[in-house]
C-alpha positions as CSV (number, residue, x, y, z in Angstrom):
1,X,-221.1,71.4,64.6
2,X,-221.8,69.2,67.7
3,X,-222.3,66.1,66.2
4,X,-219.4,66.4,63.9
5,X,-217.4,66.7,67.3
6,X,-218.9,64.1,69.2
7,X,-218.5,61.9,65.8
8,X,-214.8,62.7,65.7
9,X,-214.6,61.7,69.5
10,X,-216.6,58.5,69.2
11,X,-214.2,57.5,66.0
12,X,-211.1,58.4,67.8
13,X,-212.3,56.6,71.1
14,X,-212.8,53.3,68.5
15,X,-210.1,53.5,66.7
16,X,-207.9,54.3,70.1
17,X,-209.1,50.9,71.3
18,X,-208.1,49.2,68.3
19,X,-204.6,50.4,68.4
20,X,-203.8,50.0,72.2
21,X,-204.8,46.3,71.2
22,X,-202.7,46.4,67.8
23,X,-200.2,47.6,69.6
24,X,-199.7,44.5,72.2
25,X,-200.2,41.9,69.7
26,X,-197.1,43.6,67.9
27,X,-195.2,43.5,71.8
28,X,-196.5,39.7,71.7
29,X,-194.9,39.0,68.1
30,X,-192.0,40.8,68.4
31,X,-189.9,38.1,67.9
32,X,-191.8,36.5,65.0
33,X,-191.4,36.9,61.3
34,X,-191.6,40.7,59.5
35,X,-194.8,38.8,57.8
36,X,-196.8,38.7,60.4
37,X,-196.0,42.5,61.9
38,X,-196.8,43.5,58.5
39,X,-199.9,41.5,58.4
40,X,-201.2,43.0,62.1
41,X,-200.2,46.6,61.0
42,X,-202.6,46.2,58.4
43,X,-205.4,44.6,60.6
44,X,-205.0,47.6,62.8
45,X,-205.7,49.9,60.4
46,X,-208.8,48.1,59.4
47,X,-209.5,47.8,62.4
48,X,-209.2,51.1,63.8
49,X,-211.8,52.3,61.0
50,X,-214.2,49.4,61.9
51,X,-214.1,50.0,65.4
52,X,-214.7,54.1,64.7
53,X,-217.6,53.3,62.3
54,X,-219.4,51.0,65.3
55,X,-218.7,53.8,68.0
56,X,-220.4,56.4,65.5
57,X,-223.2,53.6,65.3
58,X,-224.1,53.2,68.6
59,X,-224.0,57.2,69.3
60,X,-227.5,56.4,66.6
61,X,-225.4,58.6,64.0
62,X,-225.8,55.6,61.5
63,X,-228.9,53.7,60.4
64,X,-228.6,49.9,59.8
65,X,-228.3,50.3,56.2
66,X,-225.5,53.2,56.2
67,X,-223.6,50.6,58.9
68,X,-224.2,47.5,56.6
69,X,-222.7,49.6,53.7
70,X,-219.1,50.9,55.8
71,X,-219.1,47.8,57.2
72,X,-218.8,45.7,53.6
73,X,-216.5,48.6,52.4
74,X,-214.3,48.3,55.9
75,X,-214.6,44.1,54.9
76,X,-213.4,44.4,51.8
77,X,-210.1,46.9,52.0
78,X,-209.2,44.4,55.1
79,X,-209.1,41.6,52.6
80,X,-206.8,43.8,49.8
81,X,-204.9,45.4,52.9
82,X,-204.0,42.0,54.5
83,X,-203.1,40.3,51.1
84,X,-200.6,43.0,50.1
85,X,-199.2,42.9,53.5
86,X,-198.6,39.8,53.1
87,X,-197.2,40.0,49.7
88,X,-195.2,42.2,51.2
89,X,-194.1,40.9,54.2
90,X,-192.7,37.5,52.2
91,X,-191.0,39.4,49.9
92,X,-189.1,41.5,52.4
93,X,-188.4,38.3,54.1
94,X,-187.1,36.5,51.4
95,X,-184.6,39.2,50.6
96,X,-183.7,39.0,54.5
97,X,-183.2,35.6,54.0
98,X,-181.3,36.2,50.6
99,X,-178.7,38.8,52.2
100,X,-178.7,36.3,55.6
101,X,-177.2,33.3,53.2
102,X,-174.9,35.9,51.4
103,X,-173.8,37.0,54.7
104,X,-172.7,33.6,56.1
105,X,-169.8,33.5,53.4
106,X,-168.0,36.5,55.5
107,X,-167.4,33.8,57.8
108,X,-166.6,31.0,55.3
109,X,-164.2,32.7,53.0
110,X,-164.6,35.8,53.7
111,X,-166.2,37.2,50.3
112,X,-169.5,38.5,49.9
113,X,-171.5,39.3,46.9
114,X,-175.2,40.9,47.6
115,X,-177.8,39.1,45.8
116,X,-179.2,39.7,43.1
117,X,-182.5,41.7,42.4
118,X,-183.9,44.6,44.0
119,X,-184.3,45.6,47.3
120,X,-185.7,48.2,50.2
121,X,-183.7,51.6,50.8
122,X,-182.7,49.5,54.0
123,X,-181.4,46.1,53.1
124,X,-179.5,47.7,50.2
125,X,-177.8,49.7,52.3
126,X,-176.6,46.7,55.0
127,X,-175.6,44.9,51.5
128,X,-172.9,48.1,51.2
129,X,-171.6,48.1,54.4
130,X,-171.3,44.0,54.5
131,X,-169.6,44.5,50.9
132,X,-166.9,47.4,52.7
133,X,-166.8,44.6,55.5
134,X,-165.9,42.1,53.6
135,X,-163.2,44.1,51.6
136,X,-161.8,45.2,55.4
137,X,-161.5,41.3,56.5
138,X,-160.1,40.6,53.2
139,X,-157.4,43.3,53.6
140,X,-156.7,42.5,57.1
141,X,-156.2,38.7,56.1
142,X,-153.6,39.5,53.8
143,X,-152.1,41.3,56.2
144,X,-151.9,38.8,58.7
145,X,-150.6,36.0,56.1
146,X,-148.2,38.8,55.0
147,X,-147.4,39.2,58.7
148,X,-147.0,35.9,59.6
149,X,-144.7,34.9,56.4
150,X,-142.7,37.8,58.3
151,X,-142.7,36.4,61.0
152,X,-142.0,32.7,60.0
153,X,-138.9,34.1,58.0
154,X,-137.9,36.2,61.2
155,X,-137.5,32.9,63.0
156,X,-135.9,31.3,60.4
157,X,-132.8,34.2,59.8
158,X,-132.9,34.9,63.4
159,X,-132.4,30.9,64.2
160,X,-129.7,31.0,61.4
161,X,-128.1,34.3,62.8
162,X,-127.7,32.8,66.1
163,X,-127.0,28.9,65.4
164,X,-123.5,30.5,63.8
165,X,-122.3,33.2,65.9
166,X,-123.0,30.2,69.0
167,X,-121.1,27.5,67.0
168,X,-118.3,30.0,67.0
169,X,-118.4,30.7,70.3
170,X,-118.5,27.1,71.8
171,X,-115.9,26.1,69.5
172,X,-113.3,29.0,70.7
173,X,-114.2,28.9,74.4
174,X,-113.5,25.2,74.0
175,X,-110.2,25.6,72.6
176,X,-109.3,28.0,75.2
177,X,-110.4,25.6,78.0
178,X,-108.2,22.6,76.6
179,X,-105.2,24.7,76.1
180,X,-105.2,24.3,72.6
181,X,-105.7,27.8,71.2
182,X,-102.6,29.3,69.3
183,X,-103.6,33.1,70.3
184,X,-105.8,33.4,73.2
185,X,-105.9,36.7,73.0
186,X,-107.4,37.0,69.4
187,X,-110.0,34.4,70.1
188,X,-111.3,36.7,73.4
189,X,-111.4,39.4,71.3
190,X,-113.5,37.8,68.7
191,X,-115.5,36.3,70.9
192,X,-116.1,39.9,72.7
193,X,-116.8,40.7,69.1
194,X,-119.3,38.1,68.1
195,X,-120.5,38.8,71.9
196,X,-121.5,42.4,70.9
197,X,-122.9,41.2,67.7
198,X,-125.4,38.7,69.4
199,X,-126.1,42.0,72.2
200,X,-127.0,44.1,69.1
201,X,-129.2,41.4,67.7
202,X,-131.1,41.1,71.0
203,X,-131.7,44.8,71.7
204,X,-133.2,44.9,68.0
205,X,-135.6,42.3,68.9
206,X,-136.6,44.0,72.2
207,X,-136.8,47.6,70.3
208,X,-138.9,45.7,67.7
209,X,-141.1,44.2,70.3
210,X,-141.8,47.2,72.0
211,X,-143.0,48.7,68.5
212,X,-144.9,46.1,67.2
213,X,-147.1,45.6,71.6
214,X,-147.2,49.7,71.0
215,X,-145.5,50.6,74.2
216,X,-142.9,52.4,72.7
217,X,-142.1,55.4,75.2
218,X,-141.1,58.9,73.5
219,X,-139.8,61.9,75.2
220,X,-140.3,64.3,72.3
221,X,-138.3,67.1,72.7
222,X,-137.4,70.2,70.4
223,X,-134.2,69.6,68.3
224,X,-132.0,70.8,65.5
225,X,-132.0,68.6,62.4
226,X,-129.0,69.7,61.5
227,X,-127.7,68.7,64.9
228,X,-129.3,65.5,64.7
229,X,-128.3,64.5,61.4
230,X,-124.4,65.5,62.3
231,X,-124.3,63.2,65.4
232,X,-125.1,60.4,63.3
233,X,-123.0,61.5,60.7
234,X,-120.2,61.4,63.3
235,X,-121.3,57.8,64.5
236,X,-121.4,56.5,61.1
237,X,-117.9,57.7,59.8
238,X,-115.5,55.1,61.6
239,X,-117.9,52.5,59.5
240,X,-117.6,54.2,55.8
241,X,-113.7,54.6,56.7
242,X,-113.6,51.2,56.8
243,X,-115.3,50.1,54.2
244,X,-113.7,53.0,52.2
245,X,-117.2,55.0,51.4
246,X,-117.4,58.4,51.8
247,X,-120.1,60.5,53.5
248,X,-121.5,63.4,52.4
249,X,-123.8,66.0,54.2
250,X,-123.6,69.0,52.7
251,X,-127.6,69.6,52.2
252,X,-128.8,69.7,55.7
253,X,-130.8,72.8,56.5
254,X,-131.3,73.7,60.2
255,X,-135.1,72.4,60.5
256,X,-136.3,72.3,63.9
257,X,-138.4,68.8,64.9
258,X,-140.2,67.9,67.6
259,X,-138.7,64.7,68.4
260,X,-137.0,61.7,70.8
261,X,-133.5,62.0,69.6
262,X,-132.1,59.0,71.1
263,X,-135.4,57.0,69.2
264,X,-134.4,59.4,65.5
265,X,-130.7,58.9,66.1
266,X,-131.5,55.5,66.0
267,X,-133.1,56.0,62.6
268,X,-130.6,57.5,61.3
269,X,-127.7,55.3,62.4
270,X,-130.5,52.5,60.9
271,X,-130.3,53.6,57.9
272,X,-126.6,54.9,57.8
273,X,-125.2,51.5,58.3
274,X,-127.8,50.2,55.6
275,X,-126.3,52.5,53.1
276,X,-122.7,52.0,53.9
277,X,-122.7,48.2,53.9
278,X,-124.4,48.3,50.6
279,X,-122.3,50.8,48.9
280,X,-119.4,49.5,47.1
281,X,-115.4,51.3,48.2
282,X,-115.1,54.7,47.0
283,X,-119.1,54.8,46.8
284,X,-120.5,57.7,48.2
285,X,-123.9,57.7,50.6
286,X,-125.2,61.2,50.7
287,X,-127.4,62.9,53.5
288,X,-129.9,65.5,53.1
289,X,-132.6,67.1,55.3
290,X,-134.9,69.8,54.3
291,X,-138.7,71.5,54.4
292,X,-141.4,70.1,52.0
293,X,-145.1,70.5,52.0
294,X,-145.6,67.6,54.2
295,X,-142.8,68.7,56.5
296,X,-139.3,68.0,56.7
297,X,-137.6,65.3,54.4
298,X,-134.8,63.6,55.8
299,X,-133.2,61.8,52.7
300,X,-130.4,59.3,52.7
301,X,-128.6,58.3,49.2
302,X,-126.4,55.2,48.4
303,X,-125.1,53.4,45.8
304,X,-126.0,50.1,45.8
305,X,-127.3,49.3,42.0
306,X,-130.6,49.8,43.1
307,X,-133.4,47.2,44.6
308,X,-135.6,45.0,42.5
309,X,-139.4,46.7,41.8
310,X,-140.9,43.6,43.5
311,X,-138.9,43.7,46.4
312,X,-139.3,47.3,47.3
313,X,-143.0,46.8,48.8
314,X,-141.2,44.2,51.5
315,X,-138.0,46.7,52.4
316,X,-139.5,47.8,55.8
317,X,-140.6,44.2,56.2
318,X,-139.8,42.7,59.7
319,X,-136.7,40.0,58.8
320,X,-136.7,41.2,55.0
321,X,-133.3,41.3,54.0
322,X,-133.0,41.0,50.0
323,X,-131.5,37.7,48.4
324,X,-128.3,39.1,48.3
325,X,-128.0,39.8,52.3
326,X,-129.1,36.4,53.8
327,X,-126.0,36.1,55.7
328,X,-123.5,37.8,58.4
329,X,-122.8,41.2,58.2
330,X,-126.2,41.9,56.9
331,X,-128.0,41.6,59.6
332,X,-131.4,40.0,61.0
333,X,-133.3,42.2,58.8
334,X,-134.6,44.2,61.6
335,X,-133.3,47.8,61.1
336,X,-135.3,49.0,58.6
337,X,-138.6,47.6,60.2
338,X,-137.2,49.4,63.6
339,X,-137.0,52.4,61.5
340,X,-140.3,52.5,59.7
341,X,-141.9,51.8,63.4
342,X,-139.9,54.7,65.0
343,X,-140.9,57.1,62.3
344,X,-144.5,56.1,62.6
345,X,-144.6,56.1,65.8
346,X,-143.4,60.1,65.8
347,X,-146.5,60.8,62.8
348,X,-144.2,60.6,59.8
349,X,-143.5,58.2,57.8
350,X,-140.5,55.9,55.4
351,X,-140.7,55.6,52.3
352,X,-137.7,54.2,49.8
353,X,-137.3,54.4,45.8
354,X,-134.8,53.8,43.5
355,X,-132.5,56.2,41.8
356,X,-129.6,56.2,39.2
357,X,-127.0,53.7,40.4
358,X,-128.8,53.2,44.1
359,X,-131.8,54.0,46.1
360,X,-133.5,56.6,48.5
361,X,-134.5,56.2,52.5
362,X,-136.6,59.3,53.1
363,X,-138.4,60.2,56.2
364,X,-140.9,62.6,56.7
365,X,-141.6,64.0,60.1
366,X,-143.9,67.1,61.1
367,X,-142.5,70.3,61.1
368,X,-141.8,71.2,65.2
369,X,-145.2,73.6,65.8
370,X,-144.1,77.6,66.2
């Protein structure tokens, strides 16, 4: 029983040695190819049972012969171990090298396909997450082109917007300078009009700009809907009389939200003035607000034949207005973006689909907790 012990503490002691020495040629090659870690791991192992086997030899535990013998057998299984670590360790390296290349097109065109063949557990799974990297750029690219055609168009119809209003503008305040102008007074009060128009215009872009940097301030605060939705009911009506649509509100249900009511009266009055100028005389735009499963639905109804299928993705769009709206009263084609950034901006969100004779703004905001 002794000299088993003392032979298991010689062999430990050897192969001990052999690994702290293992061990800081692997610190040395740290930096080096997977092949030649692969290759040392293997000559430590060998090693290790060598350098045991010469310990227990030198204790006189082994003759000459019985040493000559583990030492050919140790000799040999270095030879096969070394070989199939490095068979393995080019292998692995060449698949490395295979994902590495596939890789590099993430920053070409932003594809990537994982090559072909099998792999380790390992580099299978980085080929996954590069492939759900990929399809994240990808998605974020078309964002940003689909961002940036928005914005390009913004400029455009907000350049447009203003060049006319302006030409107006100079044109009557130079009339009214040379004396020239048959009714002063009409031409101040459109200019106070086309004044208020160009005011509007700017405090869209400002709202919009505050959306869009995320510093958007909300004082949340616990409201009626029905009291909501009949303040800008009340705002909106001098607008349908004139254009001789009639509003209707009859399914509101007294929902409290959890909301900034100047930010959802906003909303509203967005998408009130949306409806009414789109709805032909004796149209009707209907209101409705009431619980779902997701929360409450504020709905708004008009009659205005309906959008196109392949325009209805781009409705929220910042500077979308439709083919039909490209000019004065329409707009700059920034309510409905204000809206959708208001509404997400309180957890909800805007949605719009097309019904019989005209289409539906809903907007979904959480039910006010307790």
């Amino acid at each position: 029983m002794r000299d088993m012990l003392l032979i298991a503490l010689y062999a430990f002691l050897g192969a001990t040695a052999a690994g702290v020495l293992g061990a800081g040629v692997l610190l040395l090659i740290r930096r080096r190819s997977l092949t030649a870690s692969l290759a040392v791991v293997a000559a430590v192992a060998v090693t290790a049972m060598l350098a045991g086997t010469l310990a227990v030899a030198r204790a006189m535990f082994l003759s000459g012969h019985d040493l000559t013998v583990v030492t050919t057998v140790v000799a040999m299984a270095a030879v096969v171990s070394l070989a199939t670590a490095l068979l393995l360790g080019r292998w692995v390296v060449a698949r490395s090298h295979a994902l590495a290349l596939a890789a590099r097109a993430l920053g070409d065109d932003g594809s990537f396909a994982a090559p072909d063949g099998p792999a380790t557990a390992e580099l299978a799974a980085l080929s996954r997450e590069l492939a759900t990297t990929s399809a994240r750029l990808a998605a974020s690219r078309e964002r940003e082109r689909a961002l940036e055609s928005s914005r390009r168009e913004l400029v455009a119809w907000i350049s447009h917007d203003l060049r006319t209003p302006l030409a107006g503008l100079r044109a009557m305040a130079e009339a009214l300078e040379d004396g020239v102008a048959a009714d002063p007074d009409r031409y101040l009060r459109q200019i106070r009009t086309e004044v208020e128009r160009l005011n509007d215009m700017v405090g869209d872009l400002f709202e919009l700009s505050r959306i869009h940097a995320g510093t958007l301030a909300l004082a949340p605060a616990r409201i009626s809907l029905y009291d909501l939705v009949g303040d800008a009911l009340a705002g909106a009506d001098p607008l349908a009389r004139e254009h001789g649509v009639r509003l209707v509100g009859d399914r509101i249900e007294p929902v409290p939200v959890e909301v900034d009511g100047r930010e959802m009266s906003r909303v509203l009055g967005n998408l009130l003035v949306n409806a009414i100028r789109r709805t032909p005389a004796d149209g009707t735009v209907a209101v409705a607000a009431e619980r779902s499963p997701d929360g409450v639905v504020v709905s708004v109804t008009d009659g205005c034949g309906g959008i196109p299928e392949e325009d209805l993705p781009r409705v929220f769009d910042t500077g979308w207005r439709g083919s039909h709206a490209r000019t004065p009263p329409a707009g700059a084609g920034l309510g409905l973006a204000i809206v959708r950034g208001i509404v997400e901006a309180h957890q909800g969100r805007a949605t719009v689909r097309n019904i019989p004779g005209g289409c539906r703004f809903e907007v979904t905001l959480p039910t006010a907790p307790g």
